[in-house]
C-alpha positions in Angstrom: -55.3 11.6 -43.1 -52.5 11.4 -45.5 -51.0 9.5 -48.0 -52.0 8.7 -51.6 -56.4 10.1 -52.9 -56.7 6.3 -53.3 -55.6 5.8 -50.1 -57.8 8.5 -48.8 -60.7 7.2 -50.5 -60.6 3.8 -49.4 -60.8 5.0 -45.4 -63.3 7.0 -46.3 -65.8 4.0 -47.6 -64.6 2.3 -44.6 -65.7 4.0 -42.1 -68.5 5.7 -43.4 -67.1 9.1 -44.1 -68.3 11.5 -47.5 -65.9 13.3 -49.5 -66.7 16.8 -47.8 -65.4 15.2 -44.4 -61.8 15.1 -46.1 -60.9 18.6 -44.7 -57.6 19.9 -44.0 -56.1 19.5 -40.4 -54.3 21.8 -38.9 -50.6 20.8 -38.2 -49.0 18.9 -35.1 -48.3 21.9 -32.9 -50.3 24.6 -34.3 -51.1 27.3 -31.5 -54.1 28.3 -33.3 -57.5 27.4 -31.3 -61.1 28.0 -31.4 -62.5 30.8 -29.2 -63.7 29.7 -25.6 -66.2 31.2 -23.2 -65.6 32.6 -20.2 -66.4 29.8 -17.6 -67.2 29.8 -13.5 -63.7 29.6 -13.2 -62.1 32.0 -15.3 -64.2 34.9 -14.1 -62.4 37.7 -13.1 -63.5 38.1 -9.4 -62.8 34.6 -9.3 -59.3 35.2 -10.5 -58.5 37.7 -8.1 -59.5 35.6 -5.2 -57.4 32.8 -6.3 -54.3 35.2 -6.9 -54.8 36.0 -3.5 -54.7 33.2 -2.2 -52.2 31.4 -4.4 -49.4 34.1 -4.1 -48.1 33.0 -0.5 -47.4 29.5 -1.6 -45.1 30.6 -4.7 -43.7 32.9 -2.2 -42.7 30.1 -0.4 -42.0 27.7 -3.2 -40.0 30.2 -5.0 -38.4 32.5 -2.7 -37.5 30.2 0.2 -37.4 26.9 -1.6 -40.0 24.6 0.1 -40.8 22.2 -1.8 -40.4 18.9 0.0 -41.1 18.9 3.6 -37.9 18.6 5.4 -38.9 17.1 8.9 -40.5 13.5 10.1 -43.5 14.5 11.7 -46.2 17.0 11.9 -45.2 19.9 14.6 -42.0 20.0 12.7 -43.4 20.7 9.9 -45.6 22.8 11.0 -43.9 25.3 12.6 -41.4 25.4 9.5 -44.5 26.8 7.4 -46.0 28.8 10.0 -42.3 30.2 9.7 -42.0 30.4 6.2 -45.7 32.2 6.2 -44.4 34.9 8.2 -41.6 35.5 6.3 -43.7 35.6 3.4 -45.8 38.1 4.9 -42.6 40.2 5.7 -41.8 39.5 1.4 -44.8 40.9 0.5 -44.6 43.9 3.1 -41.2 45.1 2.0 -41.8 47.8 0.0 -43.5 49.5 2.5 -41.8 48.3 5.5 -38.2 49.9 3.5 -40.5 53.0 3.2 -41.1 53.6 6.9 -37.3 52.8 7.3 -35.9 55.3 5.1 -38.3 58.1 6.5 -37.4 56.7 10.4 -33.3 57.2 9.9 -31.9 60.5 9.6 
């Protein structure tokens, strides 16, 4: 609350508030939080199952743009992501697939 201790004061008595409820705030902004517990969903086998699963879809937002479906109708737009999930399984087999290259060419 801001503004003048009279100010302050009269709020207070309006709604009911003591003097020991004037505390400071923390600023608009401020980064600084109270410690949370680890919930259901932030456990860590939890988090690797959803990076898992997650990482082909920025694969395929990121990498080869889909965002918007391009195509009226469904087999159209299926095949374009059972297209663009291949290819992500090629991104995300490229180191070792250049690997097996190198050692294959003379």
């Amino acid at each position: 609350m801001g503004g003048s201790p009279a100010r302050r004061a009269c709020f207070r008595v309006c709604l009911g508030q003591t003097a020991a409820d004037d505390t400071p705030r923390l600023p608009f902004g401020s980064t600084r939080r109270t410690p949370t517990r680890r919930t259901a969903s932030t456990h860590p086998i939890q988090l690797r199952n959803r990076k898992l699963a997650e990482h082909p879809f920025r694969v395929i937002k990121r990498q080869f743009g889909h965002v918007k479906v391009r195509y009226r109708g469904l087999a159209k737009n299926t095949t374009e992501l059972m297209t663009l999930f291949a290819a992500a399984n090629l991104w995300r087999a490229r180191k070792p697939l250049m690997r097996t290259m190198a050692e294959l060419r003379p």
